[in-house]
GUNU-406058 format. One record per residue (C-alpha): residue number from 1; x, y, z; residue in three letters. Coordinates in steps of 0.2 Angstrom, whole numbers, plus 5000, padded with zeros to 4 digits. Layout:
! residues N
> NUM|X|Y|Z|ALA;
...
This chain:
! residues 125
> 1|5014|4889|4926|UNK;
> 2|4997|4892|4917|UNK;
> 3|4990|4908|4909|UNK;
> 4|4972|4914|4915|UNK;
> 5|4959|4909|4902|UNK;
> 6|4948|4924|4893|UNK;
> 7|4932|4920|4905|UNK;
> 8|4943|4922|4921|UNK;
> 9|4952|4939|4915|UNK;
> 10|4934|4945|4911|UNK;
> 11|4925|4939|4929|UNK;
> 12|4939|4943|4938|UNK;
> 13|4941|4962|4930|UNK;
> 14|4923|4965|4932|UNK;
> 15|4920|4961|4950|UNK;
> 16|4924|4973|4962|UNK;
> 17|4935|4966|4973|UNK;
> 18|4946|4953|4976|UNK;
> 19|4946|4938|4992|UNK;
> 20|4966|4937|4995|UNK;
> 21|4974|4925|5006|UNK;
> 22|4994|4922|5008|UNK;
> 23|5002|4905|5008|UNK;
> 24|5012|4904|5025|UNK;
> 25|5028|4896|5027|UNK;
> 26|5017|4879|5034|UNK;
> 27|5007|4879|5018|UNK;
> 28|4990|4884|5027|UNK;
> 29|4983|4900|5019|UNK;
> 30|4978|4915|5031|UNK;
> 31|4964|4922|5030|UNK;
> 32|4958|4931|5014|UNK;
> 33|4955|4950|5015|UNK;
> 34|4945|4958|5000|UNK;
> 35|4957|4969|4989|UNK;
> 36|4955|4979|4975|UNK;
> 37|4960|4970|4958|UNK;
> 38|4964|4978|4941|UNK;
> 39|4967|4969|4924|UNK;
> 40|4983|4976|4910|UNK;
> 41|4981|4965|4894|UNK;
> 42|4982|4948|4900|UNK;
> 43|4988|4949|4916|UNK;
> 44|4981|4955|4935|UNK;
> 45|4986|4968|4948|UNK;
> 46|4984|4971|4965|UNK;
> 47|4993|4985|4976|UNK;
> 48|4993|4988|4994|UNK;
> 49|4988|5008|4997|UNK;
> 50|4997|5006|5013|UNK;
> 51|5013|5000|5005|UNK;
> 52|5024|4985|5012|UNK;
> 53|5016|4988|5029|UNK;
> 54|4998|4980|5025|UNK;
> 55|4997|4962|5034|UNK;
> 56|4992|4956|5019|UNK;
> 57|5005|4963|5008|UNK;
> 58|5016|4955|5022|UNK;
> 59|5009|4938|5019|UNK;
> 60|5013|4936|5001|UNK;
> 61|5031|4941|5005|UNK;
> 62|5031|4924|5015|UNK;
> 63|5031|4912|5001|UNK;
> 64|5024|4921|4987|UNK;
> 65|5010|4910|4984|UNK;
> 66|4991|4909|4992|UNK;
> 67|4973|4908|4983|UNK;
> 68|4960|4923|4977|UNK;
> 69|4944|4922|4975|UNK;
> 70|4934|4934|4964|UNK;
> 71|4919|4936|4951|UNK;
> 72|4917|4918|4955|UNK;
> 73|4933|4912|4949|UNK;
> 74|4945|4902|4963|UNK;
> 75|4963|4901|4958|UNK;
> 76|4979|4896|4967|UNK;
> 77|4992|4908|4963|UNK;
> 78|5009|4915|4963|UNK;
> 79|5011|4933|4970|UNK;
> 80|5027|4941|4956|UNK;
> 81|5033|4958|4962|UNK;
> 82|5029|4969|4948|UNK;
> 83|5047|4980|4944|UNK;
> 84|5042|4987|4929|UNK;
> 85|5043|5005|4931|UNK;
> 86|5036|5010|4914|UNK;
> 87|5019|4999|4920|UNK;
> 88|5014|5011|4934|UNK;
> 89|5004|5025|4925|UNK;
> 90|4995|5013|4915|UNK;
> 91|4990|5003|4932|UNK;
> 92|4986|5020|4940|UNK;
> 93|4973|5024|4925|UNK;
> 94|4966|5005|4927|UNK;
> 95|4962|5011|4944|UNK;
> 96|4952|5026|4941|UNK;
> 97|4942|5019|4926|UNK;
> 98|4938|5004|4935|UNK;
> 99|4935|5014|4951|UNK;
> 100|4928|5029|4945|UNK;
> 101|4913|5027|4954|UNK;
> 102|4922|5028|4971|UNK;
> 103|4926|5048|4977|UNK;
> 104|4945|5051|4975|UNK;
> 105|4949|5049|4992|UNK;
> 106|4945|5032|4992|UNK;
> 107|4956|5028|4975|UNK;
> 108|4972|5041|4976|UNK;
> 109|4979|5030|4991|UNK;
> 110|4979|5018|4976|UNK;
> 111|4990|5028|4963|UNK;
> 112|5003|5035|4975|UNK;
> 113|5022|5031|4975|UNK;
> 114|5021|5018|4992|UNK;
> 115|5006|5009|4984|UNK;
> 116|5017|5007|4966|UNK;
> 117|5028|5001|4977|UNK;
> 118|5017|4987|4984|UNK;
> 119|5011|4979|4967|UNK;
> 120|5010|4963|4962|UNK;
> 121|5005|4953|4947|UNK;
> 122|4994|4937|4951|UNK;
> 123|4999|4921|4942|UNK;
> 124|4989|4907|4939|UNK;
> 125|4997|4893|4947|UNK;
């Protein structure tokens, strides 16, 4: 496992979304669906407003690997559920800084129970 590098965590946390796309079972990837992207210290986040049910969401469930794409940086990655209970306000108030520009029913699907439910961390593979 590698760690992200100070120039990816920066483009990556400044773009405005995020090109996603599982790994499936075969090892071909499906195809990537932009998503919104957060950064907590050193590490990346990404939730599903719609919970486990997004295709998406479903697709890193598969194998728990796939590739993103964002702010110019192309990584393969591992998709970690994220358990830590004590990390979801601080993930909640990355959303709204970063998203503050958005009206609030655009970004409280992102800070509700079902979404904290569907976050995972993006490891650099």
């Amino acid at each position: 496992m590698t760690a992200w590098t100070s120039d990816e965590l920066d483009a990556i946390a400044t773009a405005d979304e995020l090109r996603i796309a599982p790994r499936k079972p075969d090892g071909t990837l499906r195809g990537a669906v932009p998503i919104w992207v957060v950064r907590h210290g050193d590490d990346l986040y990404v939730r599903s407003f719609k919970g486990g049910g997004a295709a998406w969401y479903r697709g890193t469930q598969a194998t728990h690997t796939g590739h993103i794409e964002s702010g110019g940086v192309a990584r393969d990655v591992t998709f970690a559920d994220e358990t830590d209970p004590g990390l979801g306000d601080a993930l909640d108030a990355a959303y709204r800084a970063k998203y503050r520009n958005y009206s609030a029913s655009i970004v409280n699907p992102m800070l509700t129970e079902q979404a904290r439910g569907a976050t995972l961390r993006l490891v650099p593979r």
